[in-house]
N, C-alpha and C positions, 0 to 999 in steps of 0.2 A: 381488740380495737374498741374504740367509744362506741356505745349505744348511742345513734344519730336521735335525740330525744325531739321528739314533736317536729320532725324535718320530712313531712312526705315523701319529699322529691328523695331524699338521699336512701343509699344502699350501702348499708355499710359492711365491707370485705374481709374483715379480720375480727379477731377477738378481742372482750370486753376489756377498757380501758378508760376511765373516764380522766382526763384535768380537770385540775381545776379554771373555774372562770377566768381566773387573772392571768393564768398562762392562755389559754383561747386568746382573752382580746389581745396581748402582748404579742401573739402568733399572725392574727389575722389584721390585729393594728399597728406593729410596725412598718410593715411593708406598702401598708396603704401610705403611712403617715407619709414616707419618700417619697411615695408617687406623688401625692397631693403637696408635700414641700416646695413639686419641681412645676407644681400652676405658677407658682407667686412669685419663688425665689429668682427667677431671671427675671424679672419681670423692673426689679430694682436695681438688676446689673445692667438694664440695656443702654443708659447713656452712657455707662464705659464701655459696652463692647460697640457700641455705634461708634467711637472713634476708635476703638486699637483694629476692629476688623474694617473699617470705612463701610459700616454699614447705611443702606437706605433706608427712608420709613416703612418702604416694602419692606424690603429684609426681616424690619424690627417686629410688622407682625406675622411672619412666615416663621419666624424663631420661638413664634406662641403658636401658633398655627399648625404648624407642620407637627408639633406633639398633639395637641388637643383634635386635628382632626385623623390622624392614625390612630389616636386614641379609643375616637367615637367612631371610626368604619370599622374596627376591631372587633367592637365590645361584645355585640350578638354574636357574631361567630365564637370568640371566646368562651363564651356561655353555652355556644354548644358543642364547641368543643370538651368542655371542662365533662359537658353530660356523657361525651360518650367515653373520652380516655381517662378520665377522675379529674374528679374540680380540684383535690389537692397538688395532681402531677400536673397539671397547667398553671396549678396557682407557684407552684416552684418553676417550674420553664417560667414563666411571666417576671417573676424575680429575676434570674439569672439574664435574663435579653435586658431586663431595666438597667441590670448595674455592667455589661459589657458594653450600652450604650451610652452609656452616662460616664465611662471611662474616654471612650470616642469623642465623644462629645468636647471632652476638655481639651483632645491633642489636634480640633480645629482649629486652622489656621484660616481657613477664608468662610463665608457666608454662607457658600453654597454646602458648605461641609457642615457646616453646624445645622443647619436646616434638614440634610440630612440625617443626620445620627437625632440629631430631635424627632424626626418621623420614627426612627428605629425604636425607641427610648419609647415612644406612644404606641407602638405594636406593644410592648411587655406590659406597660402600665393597662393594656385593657383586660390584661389577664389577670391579674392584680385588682383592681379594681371592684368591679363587680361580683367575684368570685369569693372575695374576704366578707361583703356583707352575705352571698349564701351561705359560707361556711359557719361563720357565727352563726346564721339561725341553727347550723345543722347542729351545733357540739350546745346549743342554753336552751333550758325548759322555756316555755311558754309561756310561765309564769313571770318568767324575768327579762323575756326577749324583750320588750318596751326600755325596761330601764336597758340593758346591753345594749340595744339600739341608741340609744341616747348618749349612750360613753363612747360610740363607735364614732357619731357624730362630733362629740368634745374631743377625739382624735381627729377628725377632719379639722375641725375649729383650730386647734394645734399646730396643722400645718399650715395650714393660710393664715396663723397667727406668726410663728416663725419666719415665713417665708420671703417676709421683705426684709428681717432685722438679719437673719442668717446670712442672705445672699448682699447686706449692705455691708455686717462684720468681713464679712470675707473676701469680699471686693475692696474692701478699705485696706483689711491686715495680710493677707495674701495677693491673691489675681481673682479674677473673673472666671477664671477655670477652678479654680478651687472648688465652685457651687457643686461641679460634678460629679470632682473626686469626692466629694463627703459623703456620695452615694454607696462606692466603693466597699469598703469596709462593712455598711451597715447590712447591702446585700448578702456581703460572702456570709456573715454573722447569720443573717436571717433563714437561712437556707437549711442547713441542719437542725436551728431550731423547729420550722416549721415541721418537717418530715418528723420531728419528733413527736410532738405535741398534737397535731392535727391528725384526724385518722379520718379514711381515704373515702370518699361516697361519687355512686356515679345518679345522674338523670334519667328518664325515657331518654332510650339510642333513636335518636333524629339524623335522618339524611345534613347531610353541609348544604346549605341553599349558595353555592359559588355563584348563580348568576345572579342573588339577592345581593349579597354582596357587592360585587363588581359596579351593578345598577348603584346602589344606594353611595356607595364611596365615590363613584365618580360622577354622579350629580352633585353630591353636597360640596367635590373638591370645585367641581366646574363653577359653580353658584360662588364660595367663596371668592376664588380666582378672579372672578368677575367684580364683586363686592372690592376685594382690595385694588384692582388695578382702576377702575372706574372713576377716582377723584384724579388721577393721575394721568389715564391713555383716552379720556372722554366717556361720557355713560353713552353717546352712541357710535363710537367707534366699534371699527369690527369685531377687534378680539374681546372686545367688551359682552360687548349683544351675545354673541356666540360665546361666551361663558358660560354668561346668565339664562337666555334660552335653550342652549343646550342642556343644559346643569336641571333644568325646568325638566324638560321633556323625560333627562332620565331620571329624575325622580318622579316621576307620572308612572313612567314605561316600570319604575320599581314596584309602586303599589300595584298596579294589574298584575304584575308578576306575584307579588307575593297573594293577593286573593287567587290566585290560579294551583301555585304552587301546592303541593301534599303535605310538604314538611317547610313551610315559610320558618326564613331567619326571624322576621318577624312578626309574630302571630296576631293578628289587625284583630282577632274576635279580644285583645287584652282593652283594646278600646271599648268595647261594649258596656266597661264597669265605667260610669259618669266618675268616679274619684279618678281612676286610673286616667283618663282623661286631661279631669280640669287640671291635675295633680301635675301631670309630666306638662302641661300646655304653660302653668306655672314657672314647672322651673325650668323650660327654657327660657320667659321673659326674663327672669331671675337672671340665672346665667347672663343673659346679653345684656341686659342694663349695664348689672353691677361689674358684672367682671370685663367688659369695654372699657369702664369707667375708672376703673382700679387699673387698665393698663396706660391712662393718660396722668390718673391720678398718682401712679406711685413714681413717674418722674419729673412731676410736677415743684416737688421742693429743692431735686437736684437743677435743672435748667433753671427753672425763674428764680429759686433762691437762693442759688447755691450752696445750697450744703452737699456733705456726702453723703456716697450710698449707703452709712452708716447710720449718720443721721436724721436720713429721710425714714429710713427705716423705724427708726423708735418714734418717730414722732409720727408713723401710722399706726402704735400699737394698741390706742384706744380702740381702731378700730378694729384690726386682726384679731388682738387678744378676749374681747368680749364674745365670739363664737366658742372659744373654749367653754368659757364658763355659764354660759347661757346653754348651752349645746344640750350637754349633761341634764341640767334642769329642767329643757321640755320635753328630753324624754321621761324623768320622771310623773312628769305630771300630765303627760298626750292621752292619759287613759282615764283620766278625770274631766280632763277639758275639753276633748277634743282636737284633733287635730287642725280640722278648720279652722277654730277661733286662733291659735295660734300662731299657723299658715298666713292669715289672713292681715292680723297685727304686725307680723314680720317685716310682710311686703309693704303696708303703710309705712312701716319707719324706715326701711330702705329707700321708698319712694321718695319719701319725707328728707331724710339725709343728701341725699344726690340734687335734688330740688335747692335744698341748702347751699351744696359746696357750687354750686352752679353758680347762686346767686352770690356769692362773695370772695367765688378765685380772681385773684386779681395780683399785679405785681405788687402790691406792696402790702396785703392782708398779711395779716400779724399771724402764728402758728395757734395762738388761742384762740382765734375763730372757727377754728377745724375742729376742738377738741370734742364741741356737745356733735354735731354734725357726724363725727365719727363712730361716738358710744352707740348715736342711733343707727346706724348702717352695720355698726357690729353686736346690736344685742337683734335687729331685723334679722341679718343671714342666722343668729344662733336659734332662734326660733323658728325658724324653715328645715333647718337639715333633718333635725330626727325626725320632728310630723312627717315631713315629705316623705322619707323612707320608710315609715310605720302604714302609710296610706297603700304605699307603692305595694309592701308585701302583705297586707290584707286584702288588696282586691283582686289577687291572683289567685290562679286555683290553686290547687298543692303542685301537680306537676310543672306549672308555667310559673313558677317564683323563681327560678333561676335566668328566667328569657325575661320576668317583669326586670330585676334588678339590670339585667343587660340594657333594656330598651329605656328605662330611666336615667342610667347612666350615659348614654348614645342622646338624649335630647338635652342632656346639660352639656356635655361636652360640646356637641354642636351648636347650643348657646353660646358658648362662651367664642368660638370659631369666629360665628358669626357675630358676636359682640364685639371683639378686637376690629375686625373688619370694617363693620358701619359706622361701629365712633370715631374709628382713625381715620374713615373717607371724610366722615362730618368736620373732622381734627381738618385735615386737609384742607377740604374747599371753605375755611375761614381761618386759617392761622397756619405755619409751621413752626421749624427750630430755629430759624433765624435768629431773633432774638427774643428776650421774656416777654415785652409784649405781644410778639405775633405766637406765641406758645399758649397764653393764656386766652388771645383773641380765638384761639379754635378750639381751646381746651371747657369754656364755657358753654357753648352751646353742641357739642357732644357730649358733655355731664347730663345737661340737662334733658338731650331726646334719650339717655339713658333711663332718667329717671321718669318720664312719661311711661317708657314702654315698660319700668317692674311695674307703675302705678294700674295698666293694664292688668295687667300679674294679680294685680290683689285688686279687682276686681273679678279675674275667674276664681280666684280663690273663694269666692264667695258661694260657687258651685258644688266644693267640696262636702260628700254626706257628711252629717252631723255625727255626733260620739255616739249612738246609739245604732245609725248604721251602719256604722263601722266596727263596730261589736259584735253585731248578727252576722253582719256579713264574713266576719272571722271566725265566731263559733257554726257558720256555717261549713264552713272550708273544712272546720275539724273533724262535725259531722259528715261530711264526705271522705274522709281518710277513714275514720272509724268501722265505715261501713265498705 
């Protein structure tokens, strides 16, 4: 089996076998690419399946929801899961529940079933997830982890590039279930190839923290729950309060739990490094701005302008498609520049973009108003992902880079949770679907408190250590394995 090269945390169980690179990322980046196809790609079928399933705007963000937050109650346990049974056999179980989900998912017939198999479908993606950016550090030198990190990102970019034009082709030339089935195939596919290519490492054996868990997932469900129903059943109606405050308390009762705890799902001393911090504090605004705003935005040109999910789709690809190619690019260059400066730029043109489309959605805006507004929201996110992830697995120590990527991945997901949520209340209490104008009347000023709060974002960004702390502070981590 492969010599795990420059991977602390990994133990690797069989004999010498190295791949090549292009098979690793191929291994550890198809599978993510599905997961991450399946953020965006409903996201451009939802004004068709709001009418074949008579969905509500509840529903519509419980169908984003119910993945993204089974996603994120997942992710730590995943991660320590992966330590104690092998991060490769959870990373194949994680596959295998994506794509029996994702079949389920297509043979719903009512709202409550999709919402369902969407939660299922977020159980596998957290296995997946997180556990493909440990595995690449564990199978590429050190030397080259920055750039790999960087191409791992230009596969994320890939799929949030794809993901509205995918899910609009095939809502136009097929169904709306189609999105799922395309899952199908690439899982069974991916399955034997990983087990081939990937060789098997385990973490420090950590107790399962079941009560971190239960605390942390049923706070963030309570708080969202509360978040979505609140423009609709009153912010001080009962079920309301009693979401919200509940949802409060046990995310309170979570952290005293976890500093008590021996073996915390979430290890709080990961906050002690200021990057890890400003870092993850980042990309939740990130997450909740942009990706709110992307779910009002991308059916923005089907209700007010009628076109279709096909052609809404290409005409978001200025802005999907520019994380690919940006992606790639800062990771080459985060170890020259910094990943601050970068980070920090990102989030102005994200800010900058949504500021933009804010100020000129309107029902009769022409598609070439969108097009500079978009390039900048998509070269912003392409300059976030790798920095963001280069920062995340330098401030960790060797053993805790499997629990950092957990708990990075668990604050963007829950951005994004809570992004769908707040925009769509804000969507709410000033416009609905009624008609293009009442679409645009709410669609405008939930753009815009999205883009106040990345503008937040890239001002912690500004906390982020410079290229030189960030240096030491990695050849320090190495000098602690070495010794």
């Amino acid at each position: 089996m492969t010599e795990l090269l420059d991977n602390p945390t990994s133990q690797p169980v069989s004999g010498p076998r190295t791949p090549p690179l292009w098979a690793v990322l191929a291994a550890v980046g198809i599978p993510m690419f599905m997961v991450t196809l399946d953020n965006l790609v409903v996201t451009n079928a939802l004004p068709v399946i709001r009418t074949e399933l008579n969905a509500s705007l509840s529903d519509l963000q419980w169908f984003i929801n119910a993945y993204t937050l089974s996603f994120a109650s997942m992710l730590l346990t995943a991660s320590a899961l992966g330590d104690r049974l092998g991060r490769r056999r959870l990373f194949l179980i994680g596959i295998a529940v994506f794509t029996a989900a994702s079949a389920a998912c297509a043979m719903a017939s009512e709202p409550w079933m999709l919402i369902l198999f969407r939660a299922i479908q977020g159980f596998g993606g957290a296995a997946v997830m997180p556990l493909s950016l440990t595995l690449l550090s564990a199978h590429v030198p050190e030397k080259m982890r920055s750039a790999a990190i960087g191409i791992w990102g230009g596969i994320t970019g890939l799929g949030v590039a794809l993901g509205p034009v995918v899910g609009g082709a095939v809502v136009d030339g097929l169904s709306w279930q189609w999105i799922f089935w395309l899952n199908v195939p690439v899982g069974i596919l991916a399955v034997p190839f990983v087990a081939r290519v990937l060789s098997e490492s385990f973490g420090g054996a950590r107790r399962l923290d079941v009560v971190g868990l239960l605390l942390s997932a049923g706070g963030v469900l309570a708080v969202v729950w509360g978040v979505v129903h609140g423009s609709g059943d009153g912010w001080t109606s009962t079920p309301v309060l009693s979401g919200l405050l509940g949802g409060a308390t046990l995310l309170a009762a979570f952290i005293g739990w976890e500093l008590r705890v021996t073996d915390p799902m979430l290890p709080l001393r990961l906050f002690r490094s200021r990057g890890f911090s400003a870092i993850n504090t980042v990309n939740f605004a990130f997450s909740l701005g942009v990706f709110g705003s992307i779910f009002l935005l991308s059916q923005y040109f089907q209700v007010v302008q009628g076109y279709t999910p096909l052609e809404s789709g290409i005409r978001t690809m200025p802005w999907t498609m520019a994380p690919m190619v940006v992606a790639p690019l800062a990771g080459l260059i985060v170890d020259r520049v910094g990943p601050r400066v970068l980070v920090v730029i990102g989030q102005i043109l994200l800010a900058s973009a949504l500021g933009w489309m804010a100020l000129i959605a309107d029902v009769s805006t022409s598609y070439g108003s969108f097009v500079l507004p978009f390039i900048l929201g998509g070269v912003g996110m392409g300059l976030t992902f790798a920095p963001a992830s280069t920062v995340v697995m330098a401030s960790a120590s060797a053993e805790d880079q499997g629990m950092a990527s957990g708990t990075s991945s668990t604050v963007r997901e829950v951005g994004v949770a809570m992004g769908v949520a707040v925009l769509a209340s804000v969507f709410a209490s000033h416009g609905g679907y009624g008609t293009p104008q009442t679409y645009v009347d709410g669609l405008a000023p939930a753009v815009a408190v999205g883009a106040a709060i990345v503008a937040v974002g890239a001002l912690i960004a500004t906390l982020i250590p410079g290229r030189k702390a960030i240096a030491d502070e990695t050849s320090s981590r190495a000098v602690e394995f070495a010794h």
